[in-house]
Backbone and ligand atoms as CSV (ligand in chain L), in Angstrom:
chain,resi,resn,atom,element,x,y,z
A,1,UNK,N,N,147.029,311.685,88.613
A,1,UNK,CA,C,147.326,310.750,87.519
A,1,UNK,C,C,148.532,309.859,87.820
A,2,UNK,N,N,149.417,310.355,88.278
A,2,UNK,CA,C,150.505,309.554,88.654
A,2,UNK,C,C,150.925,309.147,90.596
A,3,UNK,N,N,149.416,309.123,90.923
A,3,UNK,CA,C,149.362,308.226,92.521
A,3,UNK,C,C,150.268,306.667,92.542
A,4,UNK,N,N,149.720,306.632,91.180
A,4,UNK,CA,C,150.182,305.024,91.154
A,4,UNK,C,C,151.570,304.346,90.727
A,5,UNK,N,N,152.409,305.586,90.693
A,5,UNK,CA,C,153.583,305.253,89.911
A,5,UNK,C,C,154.328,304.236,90.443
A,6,UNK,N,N,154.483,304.280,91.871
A,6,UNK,CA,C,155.240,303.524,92.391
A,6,UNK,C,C,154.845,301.902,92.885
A,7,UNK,N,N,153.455,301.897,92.592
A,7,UNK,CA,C,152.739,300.642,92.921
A,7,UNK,C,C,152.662,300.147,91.567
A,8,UNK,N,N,152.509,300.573,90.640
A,8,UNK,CA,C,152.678,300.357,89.137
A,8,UNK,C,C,154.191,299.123,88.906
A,9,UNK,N,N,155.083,300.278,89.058
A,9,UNK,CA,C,156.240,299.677,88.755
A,9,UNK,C,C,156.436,298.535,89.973
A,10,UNK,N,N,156.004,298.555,91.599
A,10,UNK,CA,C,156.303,297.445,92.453
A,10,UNK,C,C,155.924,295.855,91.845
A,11,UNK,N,N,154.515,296.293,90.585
A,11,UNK,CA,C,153.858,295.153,90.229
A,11,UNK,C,C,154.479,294.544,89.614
A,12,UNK,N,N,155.172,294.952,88.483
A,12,UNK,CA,C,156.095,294.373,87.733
A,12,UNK,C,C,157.342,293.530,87.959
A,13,UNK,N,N,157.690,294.661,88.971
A,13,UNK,CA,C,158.876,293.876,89.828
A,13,UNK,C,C,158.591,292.427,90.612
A,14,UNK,N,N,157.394,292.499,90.819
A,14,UNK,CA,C,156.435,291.168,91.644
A,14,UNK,C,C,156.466,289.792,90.885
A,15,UNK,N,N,156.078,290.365,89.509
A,15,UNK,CA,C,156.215,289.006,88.593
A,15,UNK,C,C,157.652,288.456,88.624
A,16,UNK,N,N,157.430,286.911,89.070
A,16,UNK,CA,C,158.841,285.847,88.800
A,16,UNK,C,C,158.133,284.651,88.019
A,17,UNK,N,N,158.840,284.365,86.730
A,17,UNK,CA,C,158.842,283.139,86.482
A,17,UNK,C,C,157.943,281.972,87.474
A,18,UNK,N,N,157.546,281.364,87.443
A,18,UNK,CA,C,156.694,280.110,88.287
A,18,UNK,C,C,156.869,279.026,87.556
A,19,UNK,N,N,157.645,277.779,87.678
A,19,UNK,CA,C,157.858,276.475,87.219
A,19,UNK,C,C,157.414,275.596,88.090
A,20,UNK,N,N,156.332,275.717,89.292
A,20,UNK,CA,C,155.900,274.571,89.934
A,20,UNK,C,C,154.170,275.383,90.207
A,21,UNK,N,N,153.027,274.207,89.598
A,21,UNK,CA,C,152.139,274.850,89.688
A,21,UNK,C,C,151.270,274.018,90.290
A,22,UNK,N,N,149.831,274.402,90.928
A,22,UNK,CA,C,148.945,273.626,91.617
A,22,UNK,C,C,148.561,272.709,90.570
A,23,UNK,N,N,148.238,271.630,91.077
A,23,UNK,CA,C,147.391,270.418,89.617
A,23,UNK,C,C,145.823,270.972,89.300
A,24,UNK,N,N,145.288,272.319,89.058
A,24,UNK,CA,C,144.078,272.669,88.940
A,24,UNK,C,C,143.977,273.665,87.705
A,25,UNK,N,N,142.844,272.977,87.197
A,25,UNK,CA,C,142.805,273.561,85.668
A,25,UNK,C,C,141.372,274.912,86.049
A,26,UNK,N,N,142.362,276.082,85.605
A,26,UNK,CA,C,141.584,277.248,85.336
A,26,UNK,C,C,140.140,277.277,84.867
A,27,UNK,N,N,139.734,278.161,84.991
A,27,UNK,CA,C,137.754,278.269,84.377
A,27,UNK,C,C,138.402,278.574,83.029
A,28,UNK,N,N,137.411,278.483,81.994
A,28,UNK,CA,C,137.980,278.698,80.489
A,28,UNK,C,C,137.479,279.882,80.135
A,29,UNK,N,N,136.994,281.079,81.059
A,29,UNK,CA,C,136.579,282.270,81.270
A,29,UNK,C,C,138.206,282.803,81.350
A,30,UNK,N,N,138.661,282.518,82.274
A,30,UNK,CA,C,140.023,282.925,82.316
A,30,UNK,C,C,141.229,282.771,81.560
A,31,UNK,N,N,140.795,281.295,80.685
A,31,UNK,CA,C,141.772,281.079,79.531
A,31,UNK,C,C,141.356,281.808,78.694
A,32,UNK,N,N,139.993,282.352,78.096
A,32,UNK,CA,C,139.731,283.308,77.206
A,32,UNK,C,C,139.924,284.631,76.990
A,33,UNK,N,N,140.126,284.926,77.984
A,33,UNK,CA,C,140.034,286.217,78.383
A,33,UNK,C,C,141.808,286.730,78.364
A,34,UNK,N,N,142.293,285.705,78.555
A,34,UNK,CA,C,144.170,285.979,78.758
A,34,UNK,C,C,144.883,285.961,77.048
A,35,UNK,N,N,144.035,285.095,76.402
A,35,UNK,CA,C,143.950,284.958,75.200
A,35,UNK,C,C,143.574,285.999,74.436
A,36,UNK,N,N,142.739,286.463,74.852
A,36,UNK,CA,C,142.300,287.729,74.344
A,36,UNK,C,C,142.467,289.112,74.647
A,37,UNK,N,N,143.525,289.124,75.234
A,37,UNK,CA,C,144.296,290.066,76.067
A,37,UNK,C,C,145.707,289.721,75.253
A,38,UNK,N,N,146.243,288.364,74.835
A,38,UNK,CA,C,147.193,288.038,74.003
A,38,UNK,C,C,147.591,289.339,72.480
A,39,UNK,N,N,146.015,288.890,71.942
A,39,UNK,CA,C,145.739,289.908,71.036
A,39,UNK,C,C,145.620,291.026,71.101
A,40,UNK,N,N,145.789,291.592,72.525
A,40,UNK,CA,C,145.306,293.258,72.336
A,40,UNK,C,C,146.735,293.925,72.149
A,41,UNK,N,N,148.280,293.409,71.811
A,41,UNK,CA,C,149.026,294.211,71.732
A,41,UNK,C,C,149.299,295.023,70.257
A,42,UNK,N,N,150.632,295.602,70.233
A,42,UNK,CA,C,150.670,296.306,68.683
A,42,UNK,C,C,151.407,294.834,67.827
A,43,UNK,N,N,151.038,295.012,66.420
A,43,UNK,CA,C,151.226,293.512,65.865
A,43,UNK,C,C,151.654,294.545,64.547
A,44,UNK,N,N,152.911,294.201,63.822
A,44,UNK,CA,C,153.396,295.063,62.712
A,44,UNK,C,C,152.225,294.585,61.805
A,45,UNK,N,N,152.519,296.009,61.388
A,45,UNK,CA,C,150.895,296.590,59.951
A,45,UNK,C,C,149.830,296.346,60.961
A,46,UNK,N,N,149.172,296.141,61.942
A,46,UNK,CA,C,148.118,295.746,62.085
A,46,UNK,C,C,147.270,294.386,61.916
A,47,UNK,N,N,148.319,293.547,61.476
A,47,UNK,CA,C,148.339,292.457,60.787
A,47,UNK,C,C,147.152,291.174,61.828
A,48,UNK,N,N,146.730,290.391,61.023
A,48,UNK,CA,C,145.940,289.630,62.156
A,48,UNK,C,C,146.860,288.119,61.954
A,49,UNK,N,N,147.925,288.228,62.297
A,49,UNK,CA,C,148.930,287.262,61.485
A,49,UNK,C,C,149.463,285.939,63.286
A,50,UNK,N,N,149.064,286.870,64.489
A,50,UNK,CA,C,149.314,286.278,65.719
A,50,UNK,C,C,148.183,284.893,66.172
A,51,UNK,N,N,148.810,283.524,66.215
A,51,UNK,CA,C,148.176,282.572,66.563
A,51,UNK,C,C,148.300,282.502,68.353
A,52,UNK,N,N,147.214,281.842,69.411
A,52,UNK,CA,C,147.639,281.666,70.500
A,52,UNK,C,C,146.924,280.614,70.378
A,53,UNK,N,N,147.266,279.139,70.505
A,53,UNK,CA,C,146.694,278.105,70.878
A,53,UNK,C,C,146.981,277.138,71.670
A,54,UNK,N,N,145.801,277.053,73.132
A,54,UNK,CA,C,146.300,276.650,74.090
A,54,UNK,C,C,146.008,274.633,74.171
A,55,UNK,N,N,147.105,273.977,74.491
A,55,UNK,CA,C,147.227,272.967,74.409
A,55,UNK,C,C,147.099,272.261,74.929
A,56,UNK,N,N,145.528,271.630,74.827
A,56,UNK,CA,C,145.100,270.703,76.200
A,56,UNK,C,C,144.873,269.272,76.321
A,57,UNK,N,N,145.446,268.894,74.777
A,57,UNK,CA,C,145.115,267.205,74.939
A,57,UNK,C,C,146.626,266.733,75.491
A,58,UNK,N,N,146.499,265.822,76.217
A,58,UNK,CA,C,148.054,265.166,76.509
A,58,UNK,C,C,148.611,264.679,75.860
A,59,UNK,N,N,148.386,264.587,74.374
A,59,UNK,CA,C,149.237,264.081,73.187
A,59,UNK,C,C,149.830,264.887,73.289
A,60,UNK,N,N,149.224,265.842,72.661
A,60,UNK,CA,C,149.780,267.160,72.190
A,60,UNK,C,C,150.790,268.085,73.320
A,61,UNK,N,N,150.428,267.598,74.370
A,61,UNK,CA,C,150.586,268.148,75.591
A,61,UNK,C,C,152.674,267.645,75.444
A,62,UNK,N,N,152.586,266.377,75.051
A,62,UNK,CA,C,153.972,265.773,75.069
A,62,UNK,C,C,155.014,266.162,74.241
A,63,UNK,N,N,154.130,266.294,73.016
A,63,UNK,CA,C,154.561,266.875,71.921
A,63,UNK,C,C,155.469,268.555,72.479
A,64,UNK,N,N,154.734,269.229,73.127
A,64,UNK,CA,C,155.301,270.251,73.163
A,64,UNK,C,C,156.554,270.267,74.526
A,65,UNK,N,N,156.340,269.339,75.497
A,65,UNK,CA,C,157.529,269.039,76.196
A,65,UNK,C,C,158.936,268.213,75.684
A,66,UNK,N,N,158.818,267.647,74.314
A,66,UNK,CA,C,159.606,267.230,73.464
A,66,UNK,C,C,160.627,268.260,73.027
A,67,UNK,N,N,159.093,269.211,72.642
A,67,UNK,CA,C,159.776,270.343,71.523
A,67,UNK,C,C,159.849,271.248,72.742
A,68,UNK,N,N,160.187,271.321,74.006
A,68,UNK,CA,C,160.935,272.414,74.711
A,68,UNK,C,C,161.955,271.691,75.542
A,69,UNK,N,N,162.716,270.314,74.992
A,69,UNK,CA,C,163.890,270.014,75.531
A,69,UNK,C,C,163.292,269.257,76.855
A,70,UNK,N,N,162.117,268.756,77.318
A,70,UNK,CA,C,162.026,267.750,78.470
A,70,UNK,C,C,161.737,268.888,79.390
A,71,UNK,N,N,161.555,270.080,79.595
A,71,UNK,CA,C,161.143,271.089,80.388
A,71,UNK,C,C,160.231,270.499,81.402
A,72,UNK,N,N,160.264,269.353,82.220
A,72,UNK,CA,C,159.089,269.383,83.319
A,72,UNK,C,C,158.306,270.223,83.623
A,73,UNK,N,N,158.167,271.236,83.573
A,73,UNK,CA,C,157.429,272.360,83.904
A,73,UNK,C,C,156.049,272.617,82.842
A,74,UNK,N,N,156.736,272.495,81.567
A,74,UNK,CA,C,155.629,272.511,80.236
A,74,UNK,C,C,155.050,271.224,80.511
A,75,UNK,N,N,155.510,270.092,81.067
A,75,UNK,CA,C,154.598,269.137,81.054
A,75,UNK,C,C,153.761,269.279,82.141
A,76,UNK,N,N,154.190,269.437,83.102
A,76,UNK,CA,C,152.948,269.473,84.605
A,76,UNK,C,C,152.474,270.754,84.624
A,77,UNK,N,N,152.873,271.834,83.887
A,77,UNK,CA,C,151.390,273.267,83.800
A,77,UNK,C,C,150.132,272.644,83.699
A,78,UNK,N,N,149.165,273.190,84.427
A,78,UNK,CA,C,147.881,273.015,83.675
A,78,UNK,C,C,147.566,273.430,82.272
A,79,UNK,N,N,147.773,274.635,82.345
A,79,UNK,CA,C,147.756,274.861,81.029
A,79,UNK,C,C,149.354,275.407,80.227
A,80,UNK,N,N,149.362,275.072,78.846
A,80,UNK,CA,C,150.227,275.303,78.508
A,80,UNK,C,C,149.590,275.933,76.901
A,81,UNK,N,N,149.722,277.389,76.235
A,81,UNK,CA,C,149.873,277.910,74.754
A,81,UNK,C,C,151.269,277.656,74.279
A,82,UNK,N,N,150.710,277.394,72.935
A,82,UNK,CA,C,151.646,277.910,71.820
A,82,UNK,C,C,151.802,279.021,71.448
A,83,UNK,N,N,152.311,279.637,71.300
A,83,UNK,CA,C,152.335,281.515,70.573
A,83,UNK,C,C,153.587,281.080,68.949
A,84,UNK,N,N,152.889,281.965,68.346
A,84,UNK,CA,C,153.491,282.523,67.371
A,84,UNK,C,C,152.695,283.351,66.061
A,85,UNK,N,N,153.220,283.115,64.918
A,85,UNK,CA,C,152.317,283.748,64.133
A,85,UNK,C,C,152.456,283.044,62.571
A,86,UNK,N,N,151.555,282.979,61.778
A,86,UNK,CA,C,151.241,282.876,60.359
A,86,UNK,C,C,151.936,284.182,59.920
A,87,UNK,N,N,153.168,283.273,59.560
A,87,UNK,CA,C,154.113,284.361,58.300
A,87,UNK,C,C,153.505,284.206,57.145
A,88,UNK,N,N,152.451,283.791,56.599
A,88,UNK,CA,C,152.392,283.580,55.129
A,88,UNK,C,C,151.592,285.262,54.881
A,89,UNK,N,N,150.922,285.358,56.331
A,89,UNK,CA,C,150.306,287.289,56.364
A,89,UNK,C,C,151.573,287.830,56.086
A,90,UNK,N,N,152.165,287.707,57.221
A,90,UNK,CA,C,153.418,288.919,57.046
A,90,UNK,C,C,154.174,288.483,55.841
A,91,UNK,N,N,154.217,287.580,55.127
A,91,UNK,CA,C,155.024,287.770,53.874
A,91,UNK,C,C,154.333,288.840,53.000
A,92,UNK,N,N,152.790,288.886,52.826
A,92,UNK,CA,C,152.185,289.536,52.080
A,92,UNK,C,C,152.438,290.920,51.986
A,93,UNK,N,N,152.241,291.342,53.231
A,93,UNK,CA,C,153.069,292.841,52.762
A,93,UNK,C,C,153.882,293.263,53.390
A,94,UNK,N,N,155.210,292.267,54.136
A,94,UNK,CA,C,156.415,293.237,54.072
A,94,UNK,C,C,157.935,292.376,53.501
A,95,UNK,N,N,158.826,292.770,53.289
A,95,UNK,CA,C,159.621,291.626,52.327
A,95,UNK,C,C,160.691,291.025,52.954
A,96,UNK,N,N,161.045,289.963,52.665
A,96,UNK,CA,C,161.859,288.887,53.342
A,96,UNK,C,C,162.335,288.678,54.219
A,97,UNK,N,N,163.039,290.219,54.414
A,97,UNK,CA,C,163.893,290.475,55.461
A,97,UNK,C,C,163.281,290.382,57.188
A,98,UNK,N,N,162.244,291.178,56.467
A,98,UNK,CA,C,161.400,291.624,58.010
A,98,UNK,C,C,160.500,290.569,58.450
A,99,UNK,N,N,160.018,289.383,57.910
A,99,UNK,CA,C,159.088,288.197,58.207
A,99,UNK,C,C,159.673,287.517,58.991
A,100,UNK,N,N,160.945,287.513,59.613
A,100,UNK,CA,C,161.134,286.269,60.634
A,100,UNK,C,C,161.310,287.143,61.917
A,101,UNK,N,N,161.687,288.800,61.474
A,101,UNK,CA,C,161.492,289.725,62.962
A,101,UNK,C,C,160.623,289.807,63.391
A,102,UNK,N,N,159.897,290.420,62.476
A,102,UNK,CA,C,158.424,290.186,62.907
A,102,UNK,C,C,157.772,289.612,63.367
A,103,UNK,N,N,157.458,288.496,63.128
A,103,UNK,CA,C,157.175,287.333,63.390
A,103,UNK,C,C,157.500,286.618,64.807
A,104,UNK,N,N,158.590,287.116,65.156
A,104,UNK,CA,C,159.480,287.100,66.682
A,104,UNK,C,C,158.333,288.073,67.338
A,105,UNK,N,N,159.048,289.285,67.205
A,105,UNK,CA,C,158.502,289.915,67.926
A,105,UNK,C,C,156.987,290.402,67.874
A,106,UNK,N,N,155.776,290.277,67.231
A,106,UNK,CA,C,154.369,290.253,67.293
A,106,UNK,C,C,154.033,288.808,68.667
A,107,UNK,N,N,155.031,287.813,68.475
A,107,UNK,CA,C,154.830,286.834,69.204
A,107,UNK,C,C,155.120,286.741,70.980
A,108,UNK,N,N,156.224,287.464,70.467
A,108,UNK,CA,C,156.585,288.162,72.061
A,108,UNK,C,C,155.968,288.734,72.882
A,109,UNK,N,N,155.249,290.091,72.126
A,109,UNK,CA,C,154.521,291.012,72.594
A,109,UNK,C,C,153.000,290.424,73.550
A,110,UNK,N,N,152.430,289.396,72.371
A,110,UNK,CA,C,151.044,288.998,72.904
A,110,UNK,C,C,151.715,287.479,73.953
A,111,UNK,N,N,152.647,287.408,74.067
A,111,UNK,CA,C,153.306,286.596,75.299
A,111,UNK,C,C,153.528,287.037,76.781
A,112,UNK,N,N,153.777,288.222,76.283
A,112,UNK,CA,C,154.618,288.907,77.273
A,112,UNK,C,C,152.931,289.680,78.028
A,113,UNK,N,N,151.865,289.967,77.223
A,113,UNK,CA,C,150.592,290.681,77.781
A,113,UNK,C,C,150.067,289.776,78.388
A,114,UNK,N,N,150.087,288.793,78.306
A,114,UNK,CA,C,149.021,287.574,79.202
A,114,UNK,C,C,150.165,287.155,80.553
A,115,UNK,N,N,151.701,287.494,80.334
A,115,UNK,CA,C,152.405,287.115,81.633
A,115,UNK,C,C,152.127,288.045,82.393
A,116,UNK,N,N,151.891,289.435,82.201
A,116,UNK,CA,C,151.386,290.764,82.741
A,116,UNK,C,C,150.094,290.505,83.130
A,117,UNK,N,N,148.984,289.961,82.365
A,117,UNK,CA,C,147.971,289.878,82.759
A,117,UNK,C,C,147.511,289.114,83.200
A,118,UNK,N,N,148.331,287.551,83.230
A,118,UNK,CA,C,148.330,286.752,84.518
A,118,UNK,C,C,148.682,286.950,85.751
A,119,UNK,N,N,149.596,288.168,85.869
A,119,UNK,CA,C,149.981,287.822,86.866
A,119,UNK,C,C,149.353,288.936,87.777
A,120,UNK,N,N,148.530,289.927,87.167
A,120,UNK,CA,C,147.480,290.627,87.735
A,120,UNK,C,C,146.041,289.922,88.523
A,121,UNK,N,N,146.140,288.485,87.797
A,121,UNK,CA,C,144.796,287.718,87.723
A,121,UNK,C,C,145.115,286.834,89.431
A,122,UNK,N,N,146.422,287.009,89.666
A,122,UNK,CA,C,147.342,286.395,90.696
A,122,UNK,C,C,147.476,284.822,90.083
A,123,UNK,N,N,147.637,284.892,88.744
A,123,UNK,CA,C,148.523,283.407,88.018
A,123,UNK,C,C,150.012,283.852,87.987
A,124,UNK,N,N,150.670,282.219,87.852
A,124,UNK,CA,C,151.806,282.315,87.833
A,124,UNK,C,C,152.342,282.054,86.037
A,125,UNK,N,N,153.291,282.183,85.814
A,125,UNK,CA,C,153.568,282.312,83.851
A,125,UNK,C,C,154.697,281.721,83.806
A,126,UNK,N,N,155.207,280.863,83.080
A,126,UNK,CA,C,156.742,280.519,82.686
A,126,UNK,C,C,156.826,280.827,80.937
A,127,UNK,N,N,157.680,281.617,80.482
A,127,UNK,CA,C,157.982,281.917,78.893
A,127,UNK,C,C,159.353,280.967,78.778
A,128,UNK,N,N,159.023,279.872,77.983
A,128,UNK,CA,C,159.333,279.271,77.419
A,128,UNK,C,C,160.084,279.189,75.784
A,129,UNK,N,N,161.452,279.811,75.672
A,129,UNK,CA,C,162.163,280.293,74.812
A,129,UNK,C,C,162.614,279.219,73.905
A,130,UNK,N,N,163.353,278.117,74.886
A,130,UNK,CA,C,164.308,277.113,74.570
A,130,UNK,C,C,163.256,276.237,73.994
A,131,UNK,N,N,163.051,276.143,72.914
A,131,UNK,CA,C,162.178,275.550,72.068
A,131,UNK,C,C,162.698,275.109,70.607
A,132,UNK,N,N,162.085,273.959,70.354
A,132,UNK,CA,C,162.239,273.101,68.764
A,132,UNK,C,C,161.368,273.364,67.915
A,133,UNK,N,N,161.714,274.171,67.100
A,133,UNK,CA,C,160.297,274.250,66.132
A,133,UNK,C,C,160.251,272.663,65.271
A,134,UNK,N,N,161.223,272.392,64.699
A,134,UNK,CA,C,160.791,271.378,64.109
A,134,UNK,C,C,160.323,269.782,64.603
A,135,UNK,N,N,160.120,269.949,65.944
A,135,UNK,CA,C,159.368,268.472,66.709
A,135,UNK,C,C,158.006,269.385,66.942
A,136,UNK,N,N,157.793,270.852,67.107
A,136,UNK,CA,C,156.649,271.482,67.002
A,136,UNK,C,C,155.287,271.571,66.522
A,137,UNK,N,N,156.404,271.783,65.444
A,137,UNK,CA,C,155.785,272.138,63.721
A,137,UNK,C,C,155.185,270.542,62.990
A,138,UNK,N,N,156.309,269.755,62.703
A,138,UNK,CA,C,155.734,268.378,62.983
A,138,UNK,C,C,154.881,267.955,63.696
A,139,UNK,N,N,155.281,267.716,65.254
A,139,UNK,CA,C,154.303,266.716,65.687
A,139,UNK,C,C,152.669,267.330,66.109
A,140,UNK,N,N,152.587,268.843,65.927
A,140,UNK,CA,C,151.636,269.422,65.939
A,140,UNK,C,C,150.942,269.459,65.026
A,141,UNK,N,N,151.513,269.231,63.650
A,141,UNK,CA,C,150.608,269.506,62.613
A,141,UNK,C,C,149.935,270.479,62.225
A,142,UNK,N,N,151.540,271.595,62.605
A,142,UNK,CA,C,150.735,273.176,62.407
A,142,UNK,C,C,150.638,273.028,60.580
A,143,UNK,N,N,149.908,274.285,60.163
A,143,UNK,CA,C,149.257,274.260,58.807
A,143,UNK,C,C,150.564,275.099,58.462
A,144,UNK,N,N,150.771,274.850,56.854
A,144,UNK,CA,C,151.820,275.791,56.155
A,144,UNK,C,C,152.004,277.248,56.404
A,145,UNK,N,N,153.141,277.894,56.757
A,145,UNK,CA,C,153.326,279.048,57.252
A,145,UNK,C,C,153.273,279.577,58.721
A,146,UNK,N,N,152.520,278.473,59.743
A,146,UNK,CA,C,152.880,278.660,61.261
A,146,UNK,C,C,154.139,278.556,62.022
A,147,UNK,N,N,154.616,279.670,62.221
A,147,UNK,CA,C,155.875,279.163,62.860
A,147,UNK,C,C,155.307,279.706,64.745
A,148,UNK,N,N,156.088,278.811,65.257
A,148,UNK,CA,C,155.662,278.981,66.623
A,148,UNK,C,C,157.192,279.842,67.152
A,149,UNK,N,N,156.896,280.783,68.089
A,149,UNK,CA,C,158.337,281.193,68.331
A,149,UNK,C,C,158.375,280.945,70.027
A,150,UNK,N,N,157.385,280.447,70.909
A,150,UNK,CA,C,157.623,280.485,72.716
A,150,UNK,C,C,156.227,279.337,73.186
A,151,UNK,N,N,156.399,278.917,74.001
A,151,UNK,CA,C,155.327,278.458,75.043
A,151,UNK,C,C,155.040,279.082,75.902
A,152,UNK,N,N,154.090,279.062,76.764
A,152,UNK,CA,C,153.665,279.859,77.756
A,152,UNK,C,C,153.111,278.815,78.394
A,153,UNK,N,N,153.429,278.677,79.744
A,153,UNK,CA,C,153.082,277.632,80.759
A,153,UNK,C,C,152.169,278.547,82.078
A,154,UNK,N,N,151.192,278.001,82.683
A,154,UNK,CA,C,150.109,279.079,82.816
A,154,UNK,C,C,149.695,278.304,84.306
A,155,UNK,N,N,149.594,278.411,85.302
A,155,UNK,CA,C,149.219,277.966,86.202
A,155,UNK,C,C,148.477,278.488,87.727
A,156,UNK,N,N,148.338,278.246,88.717
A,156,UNK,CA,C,148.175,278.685,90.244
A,156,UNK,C,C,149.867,278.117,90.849
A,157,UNK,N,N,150.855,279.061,91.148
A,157,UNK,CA,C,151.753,278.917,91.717
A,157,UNK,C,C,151.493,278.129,93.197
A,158,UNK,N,N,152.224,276.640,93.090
A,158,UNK,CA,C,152.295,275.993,94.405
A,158,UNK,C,C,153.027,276.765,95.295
A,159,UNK,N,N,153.637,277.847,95.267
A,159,UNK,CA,C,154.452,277.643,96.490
A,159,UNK,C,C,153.198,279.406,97.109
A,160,UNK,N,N,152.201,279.778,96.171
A,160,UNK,CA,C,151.558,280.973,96.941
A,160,UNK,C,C,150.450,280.230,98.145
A,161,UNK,N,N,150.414,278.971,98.260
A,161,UNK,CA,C,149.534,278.156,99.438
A,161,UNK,C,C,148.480,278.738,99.520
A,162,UNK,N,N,148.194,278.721,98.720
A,162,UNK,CA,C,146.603,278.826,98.169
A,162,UNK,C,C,145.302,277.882,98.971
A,163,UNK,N,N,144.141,278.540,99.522
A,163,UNK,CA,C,143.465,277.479,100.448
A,163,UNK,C,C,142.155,277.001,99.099
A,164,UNK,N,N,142.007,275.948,99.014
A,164,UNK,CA,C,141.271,275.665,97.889
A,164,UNK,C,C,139.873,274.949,98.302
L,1,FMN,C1,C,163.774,284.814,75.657
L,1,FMN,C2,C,163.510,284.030,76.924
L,1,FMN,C3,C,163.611,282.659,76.904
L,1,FMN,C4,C,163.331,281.919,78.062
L,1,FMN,N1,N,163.318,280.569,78.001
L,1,FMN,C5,C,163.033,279.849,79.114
L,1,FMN,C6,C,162.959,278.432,79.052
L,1,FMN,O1,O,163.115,277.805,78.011
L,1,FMN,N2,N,162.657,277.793,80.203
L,1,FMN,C7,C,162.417,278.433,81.384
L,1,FMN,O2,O,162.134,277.758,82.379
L,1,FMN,N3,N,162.476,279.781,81.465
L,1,FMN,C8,C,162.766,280.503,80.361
L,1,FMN,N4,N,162.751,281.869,80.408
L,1,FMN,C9,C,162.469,282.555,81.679
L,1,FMN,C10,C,163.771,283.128,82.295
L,1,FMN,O3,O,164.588,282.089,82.742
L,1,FMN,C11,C,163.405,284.085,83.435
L,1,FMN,O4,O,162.560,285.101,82.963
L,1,FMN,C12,C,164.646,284.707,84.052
L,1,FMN,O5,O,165.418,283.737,84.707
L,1,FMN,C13,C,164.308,285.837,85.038
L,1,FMN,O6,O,163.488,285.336,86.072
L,1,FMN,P1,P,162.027,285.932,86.363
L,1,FMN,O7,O,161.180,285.709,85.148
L,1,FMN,O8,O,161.550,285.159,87.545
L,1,FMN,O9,O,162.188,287.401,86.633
L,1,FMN,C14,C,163.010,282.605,79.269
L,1,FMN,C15,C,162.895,283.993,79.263
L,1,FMN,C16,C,163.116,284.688,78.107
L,1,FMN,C17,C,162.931,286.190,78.125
């Protein structure tokens, strides 16, 4: 049961940040699937309150390099998600206090599973912290109660010289 301990933990150690990516857009087998791997973490109450929506028009695309401070990197990913979650769930059943932790961290979690599970897929991930919600929230036209808390920038790392 524990053969793998040490190749386990080498994997982890393997993942780095990636801010320069090939110009090639993923199969949408693979965007689905990372997405849906987003969702498989623990989410307080059980709640279905976690949004992941990945952002592929180049409006929108600008919009979110606005709202992460000019980040070159969010702009030239192929792909780039939004993560966060619909607090108007988590207001419902837990109280004031706990809706903006929460809310953090449910967002984190299904962030942090697709950088793990990208980087199993041999993708590269950038988590994207330094973020504006309110050029976000605005120029996205999220619906009442979305707060976004990270980006996730999603790519084929240029520097793994990849033969294509
Ligand atoms: C909360 C948080 C916020 C971050 N925000 C950014 C960011 O805005 N831009 C960026 O390029 N990297 C960001 N990162 C990635 C870190 O810079 C990176 O994980 C760190 O330097 C360690 O490098 P590694 O991921 O290669 O191990 C963030 C990471 C975390 C955990």
């Amino acid at each position: 049961m524990w053969n793998n301990l040490y190749n386990v933990r080498d994997r982890f150690y393997s993942r780095k940040s990636v801010r320069d990516y090939l110009n090639i857009k993923l199969n949408i087998d693979v965007i689905n699937v990372l997405i849906d791997i987003g969702f498989s973490g623990p989410v307080s109450g059980g709640l279905k309150c976690v949004f992941i929506r990945e952002i592929s028009n180049s409006k929108e695309k600008r919009i979110c390099y606005k709202g992460a401070y000019y980040q070159e990197h969010v702009l030239k990913a192929p792909h780039i998600f939004l993560i966060g979650c619909n607090d108007s769930i988590i207001k419902k059943k837990y109280n004031r206090e706990y809706v903006n932790v929460f809310s953090c961290q449910n967002s984190v979690i299904a962030a942090q599973n697709i950088i793990i599970a990208a980087h199993e897929f041999g993708l590269g991930t950038c988590f994207i912290g330094a973020i504006r919600k309110d050029i976000l929230v605005e120029g996205l036209n999220l619906d009442k109660g979305y707060n976004p808390w990270c980006i996730l920038c999603l790519g084929l790392n240029r520097g793994d010289n990849i033969e294509i």
